[in-house]
C-alpha atoms as a printed R data frame, in Angstrom:
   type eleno elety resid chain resno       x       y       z
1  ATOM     1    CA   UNK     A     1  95.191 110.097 123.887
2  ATOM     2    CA   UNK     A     2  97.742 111.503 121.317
3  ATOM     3    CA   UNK     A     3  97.339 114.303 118.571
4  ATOM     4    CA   UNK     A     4  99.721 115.100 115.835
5  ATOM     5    CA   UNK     A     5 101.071 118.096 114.387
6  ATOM     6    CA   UNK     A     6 103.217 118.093 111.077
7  ATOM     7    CA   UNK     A     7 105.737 120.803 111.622
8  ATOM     8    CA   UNK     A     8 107.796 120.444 108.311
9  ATOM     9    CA   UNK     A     9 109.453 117.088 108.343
10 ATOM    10    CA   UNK     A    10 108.956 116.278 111.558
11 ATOM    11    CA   UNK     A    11 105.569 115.887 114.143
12 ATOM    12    CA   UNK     A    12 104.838 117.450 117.173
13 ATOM    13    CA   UNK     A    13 102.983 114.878 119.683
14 ATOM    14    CA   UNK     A    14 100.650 115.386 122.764
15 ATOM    15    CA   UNK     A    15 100.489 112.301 124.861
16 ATOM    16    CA   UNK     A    16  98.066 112.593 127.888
17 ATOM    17    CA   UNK     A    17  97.658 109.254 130.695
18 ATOM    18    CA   UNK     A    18  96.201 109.862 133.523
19 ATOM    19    CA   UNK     A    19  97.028 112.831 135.081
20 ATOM    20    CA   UNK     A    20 100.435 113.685 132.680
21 ATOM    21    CA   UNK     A    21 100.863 115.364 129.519
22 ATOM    22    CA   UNK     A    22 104.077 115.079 127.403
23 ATOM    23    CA   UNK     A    23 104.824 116.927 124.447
24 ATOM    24    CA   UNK     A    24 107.563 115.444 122.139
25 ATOM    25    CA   UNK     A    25 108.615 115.967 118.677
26 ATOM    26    CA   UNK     A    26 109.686 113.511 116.099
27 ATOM    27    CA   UNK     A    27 112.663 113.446 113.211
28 ATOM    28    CA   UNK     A    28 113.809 110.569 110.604
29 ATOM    29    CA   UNK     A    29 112.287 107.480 109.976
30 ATOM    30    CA   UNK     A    30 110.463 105.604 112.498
31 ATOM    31    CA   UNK     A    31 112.095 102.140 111.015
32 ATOM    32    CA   UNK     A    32 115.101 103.011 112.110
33 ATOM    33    CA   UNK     A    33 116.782 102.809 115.821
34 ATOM    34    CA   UNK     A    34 115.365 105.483 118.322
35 ATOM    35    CA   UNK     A    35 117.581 107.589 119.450
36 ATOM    36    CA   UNK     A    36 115.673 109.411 122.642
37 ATOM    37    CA   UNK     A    37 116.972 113.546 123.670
38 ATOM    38    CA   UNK     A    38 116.099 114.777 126.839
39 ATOM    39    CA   UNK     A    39 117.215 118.255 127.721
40 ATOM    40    CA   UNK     A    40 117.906 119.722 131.184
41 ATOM    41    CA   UNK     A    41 115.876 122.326 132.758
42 ATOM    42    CA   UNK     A    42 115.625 125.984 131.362
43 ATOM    43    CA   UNK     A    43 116.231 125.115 127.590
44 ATOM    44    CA   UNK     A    44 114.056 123.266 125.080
45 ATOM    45    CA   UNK     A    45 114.465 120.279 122.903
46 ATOM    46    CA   UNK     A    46 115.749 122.972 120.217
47 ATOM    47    CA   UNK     A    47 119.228 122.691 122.199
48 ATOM    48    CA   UNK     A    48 119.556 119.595 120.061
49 ATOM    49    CA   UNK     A    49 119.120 121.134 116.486
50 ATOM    50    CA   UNK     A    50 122.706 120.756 115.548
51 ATOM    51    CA   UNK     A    51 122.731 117.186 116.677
52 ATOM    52    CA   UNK     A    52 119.376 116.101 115.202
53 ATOM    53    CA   UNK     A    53 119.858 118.000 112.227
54 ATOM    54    CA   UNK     A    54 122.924 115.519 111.891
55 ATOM    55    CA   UNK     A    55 121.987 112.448 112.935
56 ATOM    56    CA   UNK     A    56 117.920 112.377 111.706
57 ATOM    57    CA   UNK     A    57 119.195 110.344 108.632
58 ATOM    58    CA   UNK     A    58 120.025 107.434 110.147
59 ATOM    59    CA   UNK     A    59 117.573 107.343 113.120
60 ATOM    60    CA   UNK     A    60 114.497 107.519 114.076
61 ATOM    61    CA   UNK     A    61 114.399 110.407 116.720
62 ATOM    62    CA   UNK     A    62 112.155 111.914 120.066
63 ATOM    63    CA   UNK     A    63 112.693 114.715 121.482
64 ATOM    64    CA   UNK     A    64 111.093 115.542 124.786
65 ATOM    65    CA   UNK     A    65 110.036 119.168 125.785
66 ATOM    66    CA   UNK     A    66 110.400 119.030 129.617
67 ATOM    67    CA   UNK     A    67 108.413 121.955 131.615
């Protein structure tokens, strides 16, 4: 199962198998190449502003909230 969530220009997603939920937010086009950020523990995806801020125009980007 997976809901969306348009947050400006990007989407916040809620994936749930089996017994795991994983929320992850999207940037740029999904036609491009994925570029996938995953942050360390005690900070959020928002770590990664700067660099997705830069680098949303020419990919297609995830970033994964880890909890």
């Amino acid at each position: 199962m997976r809901s969306r969530d348009r947050v400006g220009e990007h989407y916040n997603y809620i994936t749930k198998h089996s017994h795991c939920t994983m929320l992850y937010t999207t940037f740029g086009n999904p036609t491009h190449k994925t570029l996938m950020l995953i942050h360390g523990l005690g900070v959020s995806y928002q770590v990664f502003a700067p660099l997705i801020e830069y680098l949303q125009d020419r990919y297609h980007i995830i970033a994964v909230q880890v909890d």
